[in-house]
N, C-alpha and C positions, 0 to 999 in steps of 0.2 A: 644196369651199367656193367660194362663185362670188368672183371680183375683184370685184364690183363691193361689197360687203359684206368689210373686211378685221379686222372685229373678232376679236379670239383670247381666247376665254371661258376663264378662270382661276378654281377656284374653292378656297378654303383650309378646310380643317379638321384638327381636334384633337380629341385626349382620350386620356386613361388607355389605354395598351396594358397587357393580357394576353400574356406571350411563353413559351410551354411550350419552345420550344427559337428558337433566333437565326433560325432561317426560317420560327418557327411561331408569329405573331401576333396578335390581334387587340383591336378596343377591348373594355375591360375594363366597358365600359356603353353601349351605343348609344343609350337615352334622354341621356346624358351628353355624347354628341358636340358639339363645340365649332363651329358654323360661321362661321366669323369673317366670309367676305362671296363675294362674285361680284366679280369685277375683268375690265375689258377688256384689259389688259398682263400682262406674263408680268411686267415690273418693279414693278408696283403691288403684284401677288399677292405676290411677294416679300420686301418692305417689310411689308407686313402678316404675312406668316410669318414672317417676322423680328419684330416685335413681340411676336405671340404667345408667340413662342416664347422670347424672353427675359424675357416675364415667369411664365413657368411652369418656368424655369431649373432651381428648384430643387425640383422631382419627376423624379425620372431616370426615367418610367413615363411622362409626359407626351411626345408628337409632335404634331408636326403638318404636312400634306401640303398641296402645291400639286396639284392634279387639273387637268391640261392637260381642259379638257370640252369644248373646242374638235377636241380628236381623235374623242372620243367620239359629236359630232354629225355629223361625216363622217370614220369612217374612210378613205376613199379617198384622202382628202387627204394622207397620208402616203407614198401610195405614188407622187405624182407628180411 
């Protein structure tokens, strides 16, 4: 990722897991996926998962993940 651009793409979703066993996952509906937004902060994305995520409290089915997409668009960037 170059310095001169130091934006860090965060991106949040959710929805209903399916879990056949504790390491065997997945959304229970992908039309159903929750995208709550794109944020340039790892703290903003957070705040937002946090929201999300407290008001779907009470479905123990329900997650929702911060996707670092900032690794994703340059892996290399991790390893320097």
């Amino acid at each position: 990722m170059s310095d001169i651009n130091s934006q860090l793409l965060h991106i949040v979703i959710g929805g209903e897991l399916l879990c056949v066993t504790p390491d065997n996952c997945e959304f229970k509906d992908l039309d159903a996926v929750d995208f709550v937004g794109a944020f340039g902060s790892y703290a903003e994305a957070r705040a937002a998962w946090k929201g999300a995520s407290q008001r779907t409290v009470d479905n123990a089915h329900m997650r929702y993940f911060i996707l670092h997409a900032h690794k994703l668009l340059d892996p290399a960037a991790e390893k320097k």
